[in-house]
C-alpha positions in Angstrom: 30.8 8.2 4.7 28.0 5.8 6.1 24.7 6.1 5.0 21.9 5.1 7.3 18.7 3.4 6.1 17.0 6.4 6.6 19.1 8.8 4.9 18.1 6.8 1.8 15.3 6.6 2.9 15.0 10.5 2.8 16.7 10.9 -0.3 16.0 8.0 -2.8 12.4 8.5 -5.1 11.1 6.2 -7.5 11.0 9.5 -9.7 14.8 9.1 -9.6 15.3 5.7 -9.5 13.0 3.8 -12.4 14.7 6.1 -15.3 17.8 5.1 -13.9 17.5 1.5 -13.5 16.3 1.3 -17.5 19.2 3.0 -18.6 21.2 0.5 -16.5 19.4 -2.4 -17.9 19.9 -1.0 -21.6 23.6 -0.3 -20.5 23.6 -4.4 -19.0 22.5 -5.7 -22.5 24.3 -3.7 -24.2 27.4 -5.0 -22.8 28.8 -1.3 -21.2 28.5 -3.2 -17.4 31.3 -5.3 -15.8 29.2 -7.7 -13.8 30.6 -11.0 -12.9 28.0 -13.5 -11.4 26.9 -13.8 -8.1 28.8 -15.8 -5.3 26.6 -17.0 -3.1 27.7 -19.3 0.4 25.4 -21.3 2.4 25.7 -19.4 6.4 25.3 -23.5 7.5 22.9 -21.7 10.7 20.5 -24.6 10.3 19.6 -27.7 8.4 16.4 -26.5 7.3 14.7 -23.4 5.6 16.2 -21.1 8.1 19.7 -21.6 6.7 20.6 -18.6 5.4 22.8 -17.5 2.5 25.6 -14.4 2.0 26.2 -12.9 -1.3 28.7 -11.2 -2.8 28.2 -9.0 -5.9 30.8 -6.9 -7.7 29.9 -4.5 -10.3 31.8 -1.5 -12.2 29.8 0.5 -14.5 30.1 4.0 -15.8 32.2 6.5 -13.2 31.6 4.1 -10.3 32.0 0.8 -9.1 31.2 -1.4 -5.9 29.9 -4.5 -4.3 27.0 -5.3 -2.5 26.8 -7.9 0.3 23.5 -9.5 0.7 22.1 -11.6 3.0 19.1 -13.9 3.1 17.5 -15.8 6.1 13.5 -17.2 5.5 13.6 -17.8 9.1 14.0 -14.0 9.9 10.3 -13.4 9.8 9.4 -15.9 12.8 12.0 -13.4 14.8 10.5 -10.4 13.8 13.5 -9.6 12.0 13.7 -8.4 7.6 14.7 -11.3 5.5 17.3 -9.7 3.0 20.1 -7.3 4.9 22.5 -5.4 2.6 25.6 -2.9 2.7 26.7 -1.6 -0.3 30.3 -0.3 -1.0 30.7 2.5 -3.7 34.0 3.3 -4.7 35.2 5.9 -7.6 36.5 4.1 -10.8 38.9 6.7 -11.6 40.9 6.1 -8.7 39.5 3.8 -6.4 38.4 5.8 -3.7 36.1 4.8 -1.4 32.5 7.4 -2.0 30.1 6.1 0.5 29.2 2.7 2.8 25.6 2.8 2.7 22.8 0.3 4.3 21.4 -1.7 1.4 18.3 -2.7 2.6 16.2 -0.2 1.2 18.0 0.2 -1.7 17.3 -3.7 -2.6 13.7 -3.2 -2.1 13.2 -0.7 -4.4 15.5 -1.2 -7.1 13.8 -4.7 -7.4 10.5 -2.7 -7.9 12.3 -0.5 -10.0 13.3 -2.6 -12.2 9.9 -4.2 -12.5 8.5 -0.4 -13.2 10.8 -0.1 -16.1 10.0 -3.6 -17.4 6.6 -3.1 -17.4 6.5 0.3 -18.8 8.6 -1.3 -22.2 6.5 -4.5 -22.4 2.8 -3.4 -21.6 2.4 -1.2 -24.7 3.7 -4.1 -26.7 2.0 -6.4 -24.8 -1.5 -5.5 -24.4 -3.9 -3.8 -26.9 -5.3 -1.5 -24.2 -3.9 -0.9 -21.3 -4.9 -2.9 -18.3 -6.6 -2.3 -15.3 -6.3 -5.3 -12.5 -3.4 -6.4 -10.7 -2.6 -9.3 -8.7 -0.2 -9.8 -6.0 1.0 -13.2 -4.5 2.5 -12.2 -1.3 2.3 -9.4 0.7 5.9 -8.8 2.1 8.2 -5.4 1.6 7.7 -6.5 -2.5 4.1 -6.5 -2.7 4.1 -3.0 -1.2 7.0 -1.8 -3.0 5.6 -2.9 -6.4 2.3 -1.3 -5.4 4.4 2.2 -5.3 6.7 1.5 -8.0 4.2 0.5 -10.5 1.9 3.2 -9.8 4.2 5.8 -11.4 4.5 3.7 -14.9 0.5 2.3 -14.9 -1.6 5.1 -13.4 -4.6 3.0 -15.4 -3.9 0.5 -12.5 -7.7 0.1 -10.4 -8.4 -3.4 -9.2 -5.4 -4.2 -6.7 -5.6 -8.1 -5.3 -3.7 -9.3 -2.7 -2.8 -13.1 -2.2 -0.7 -14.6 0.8 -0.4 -17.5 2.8 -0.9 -15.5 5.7 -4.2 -14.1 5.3 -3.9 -11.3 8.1 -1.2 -10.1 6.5 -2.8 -9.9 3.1 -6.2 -8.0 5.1 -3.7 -5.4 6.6 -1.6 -4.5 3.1 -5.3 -4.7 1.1 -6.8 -2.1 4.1 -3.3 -0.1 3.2 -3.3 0.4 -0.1 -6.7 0.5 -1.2 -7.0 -3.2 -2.7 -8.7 -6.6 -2.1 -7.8 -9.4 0.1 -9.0 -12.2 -2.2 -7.7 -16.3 -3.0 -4.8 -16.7 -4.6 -7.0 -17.9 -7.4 -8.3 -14.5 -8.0 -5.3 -12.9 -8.0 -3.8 -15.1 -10.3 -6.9 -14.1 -12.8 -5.6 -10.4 -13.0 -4.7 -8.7 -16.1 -0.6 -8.3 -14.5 0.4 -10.7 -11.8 3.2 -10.3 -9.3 4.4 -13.2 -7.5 6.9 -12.0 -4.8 6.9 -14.6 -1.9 9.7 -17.1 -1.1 8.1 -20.5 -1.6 10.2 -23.4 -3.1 7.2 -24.6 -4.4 4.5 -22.9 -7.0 2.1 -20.2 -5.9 0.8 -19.4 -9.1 -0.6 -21.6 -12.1 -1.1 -21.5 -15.1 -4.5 -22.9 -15.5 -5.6 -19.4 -13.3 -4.1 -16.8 -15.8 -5.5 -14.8 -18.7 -4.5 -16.0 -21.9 -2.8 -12.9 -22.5 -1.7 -12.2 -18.7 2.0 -10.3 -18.0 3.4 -12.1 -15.1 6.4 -10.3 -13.2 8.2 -13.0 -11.0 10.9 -11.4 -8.4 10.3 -13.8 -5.4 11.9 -17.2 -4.8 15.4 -16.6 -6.2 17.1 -20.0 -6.3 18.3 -23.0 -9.1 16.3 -25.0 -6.9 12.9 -22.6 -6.2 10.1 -21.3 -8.0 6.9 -19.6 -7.9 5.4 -20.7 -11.1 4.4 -24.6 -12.4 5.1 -25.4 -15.5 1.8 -24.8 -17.3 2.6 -21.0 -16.3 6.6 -21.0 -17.7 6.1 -22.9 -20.9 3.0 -21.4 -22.1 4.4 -17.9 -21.8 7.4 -15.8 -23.8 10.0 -15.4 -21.0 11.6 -12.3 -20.8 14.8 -12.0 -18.3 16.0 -9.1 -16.5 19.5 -10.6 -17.5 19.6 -13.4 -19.4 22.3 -15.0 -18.1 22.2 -14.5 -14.0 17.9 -15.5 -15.1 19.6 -19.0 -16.5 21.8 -19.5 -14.1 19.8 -18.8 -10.6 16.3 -19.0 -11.7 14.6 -22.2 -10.6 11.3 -21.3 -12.9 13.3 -21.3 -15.8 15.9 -24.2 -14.8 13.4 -26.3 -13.6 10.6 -25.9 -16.1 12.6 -26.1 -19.4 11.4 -22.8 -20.4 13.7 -20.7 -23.1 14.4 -17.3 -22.6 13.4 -15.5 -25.0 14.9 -12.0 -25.0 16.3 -9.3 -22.5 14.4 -6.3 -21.3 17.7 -4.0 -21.9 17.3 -5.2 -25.7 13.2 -4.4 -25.6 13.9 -1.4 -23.8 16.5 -0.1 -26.2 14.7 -1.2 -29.3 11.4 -2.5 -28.9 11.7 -3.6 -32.6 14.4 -6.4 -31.3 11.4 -8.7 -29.6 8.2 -9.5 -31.0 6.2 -9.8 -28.1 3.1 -11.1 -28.3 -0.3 -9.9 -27.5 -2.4 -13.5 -27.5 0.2 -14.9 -25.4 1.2 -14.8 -21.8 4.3 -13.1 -20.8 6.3 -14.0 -17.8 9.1 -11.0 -16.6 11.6 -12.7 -14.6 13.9 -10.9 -12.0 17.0 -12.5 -9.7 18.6 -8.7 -8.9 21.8 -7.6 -10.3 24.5 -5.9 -8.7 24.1 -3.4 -11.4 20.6 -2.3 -9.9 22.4 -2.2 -6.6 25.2 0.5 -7.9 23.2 2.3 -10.1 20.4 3.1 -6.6 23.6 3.6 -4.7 24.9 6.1 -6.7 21.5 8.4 -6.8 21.7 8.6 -3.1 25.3 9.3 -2.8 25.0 12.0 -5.5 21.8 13.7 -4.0 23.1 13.5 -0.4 26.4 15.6 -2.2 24.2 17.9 -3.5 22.0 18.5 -0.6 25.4 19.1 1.7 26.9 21.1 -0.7 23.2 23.5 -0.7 
């Protein structure tokens, strides 16, 4: 069975997904996930940014297993054309069978803003004595919008929505969209949560513009050798990973800046006892993707496409 982009796209809801992905994550730290890192290859298409990269990433986990091939290519934009292109494999773990070839696209794009819903909604109440209002976006790709949506299901208190890009048209359009501000990247960086989803190899967000108690939930600029936040940002804040080890292997925030890791958001989300996060200090969520997220998105869509042919 293939699955088109828009048959997930028809079947696959954030109502579904973000209780998912946190049982995934708590399943991750708990150690119930056979996920072996990442293998990532150079596509040697150019000698500059537009070089792209493929990934490979296995995964077997509960009644299922697969792998998702990912690809990335910075130059796409300039040719009208996504970034990140996916197909995911899902096979039964009983017997191997192949279940379903689906498009992964989609699925990437949400289960990254999934997974930033379900962090969010086990940090914020530790976090945060009451529960904030403003939120700032640095970029205003697929993320930005697909945080916007994810988050809105966690954090209905959300109200003041900033948008910062490079590209200020861009930012103009997404702010007209979804009922927020164009505004500096400054401004943005002042909100009570700030998302920095863009693919710079160089900071976009400092730390001399946060709150003192600001949540920060970085998914952009995934790379040893990238990052989105300087140094003042990192090593002023409590890091939490999404895992820890792909976070220390393939973060360049963390790698570069020195900063520690401080706990997992499986743990927090399976005990919030486990972490003592504080509330006078900044908290920075980092994200890479796991192929985890990957299977556990593909198997929603496989199961409610079953269900709906079997109706």
């Amino acid at each position: 069975m293939y699955v088109s982009e828009q048959e997930v796209r028809a079947v696959l809801t954030y109502e579904a997904l973000i209780p998912a992905i946190r049982q995934a994550l708590i399943d991750y730290s708990a150690g119930r996930v056979n996920q072996p890192p990442r293998m990532i290859l150079r596509a040697g298409n150019a000698d500059d940014y537009r070089n792209g990269w493929f990934g490979v990433m296995p995964v077997v986990s509960g009644d299922v297993m697969g792998v998702k091939t990912v690809t990335f290519y910075a130059g796409n934009d300039e040719l009208g054309l996504h970034t990140h292109m996916a197909i995911i494999e899902l096979m039964k773990r009983a017997t191997g069978e192949p279940l379903a070839i689906m498009d992964g696209r989609l699925i990437t794009e949400m289960r990254t803003a999934a997974v930033s819903a379900a962090a969010f909604s086990g940090i914020a109440p530790l976090h945060f004595q009451s529960a904030p209002t403003s939120f700032g976006i640095i970029g205003s790709g697929v993320q930005a919008r697909a945080h916007i949506d994810a988050l809105k299901h966690v954090w209905p208190e959300m109200r003041d929505i900033r948008i910062s890009s490079r590209n200020a048209a861009n930012a103009a359009r997404l702010a007209d969209e979804t009922n927020a501000r164009a505004v500096t990247a400054e401004e943005a960086g002042a909100a009570d949560v700030v998302l920095t989803a863009t693919t710079s190899p160089v900071p976009v967000l400092k730390g001399s513009w946060l709150k003192p108690n600001a949540l920060v939930i970085a998914v952009g600029a995934s790379g040893a050798s990238l990052r989105e936040l300087d140094d003042e940002a990192m090593l002023s804040s409590y890091v939490i990973a999404e895992g820890r080890s792909s976070v220390e292997r393939e973060s360049g925030d963390v790698l570069l800046s020195g900063a520690k890791v401080k706990a997992e958001i499986g743990e927090i989300l399976a005990d919030p006892s486990v972490a003592r996060i504080p509330r006078d200090q900044r908290v920075v969520f980092k994200s890479v993707g796991m192929a985890i997220e990957d299977i556990t998105a593909a198997r929603l869509v496989w199961k409610s496409i079953g269900r709906a042919t079997n109706q």
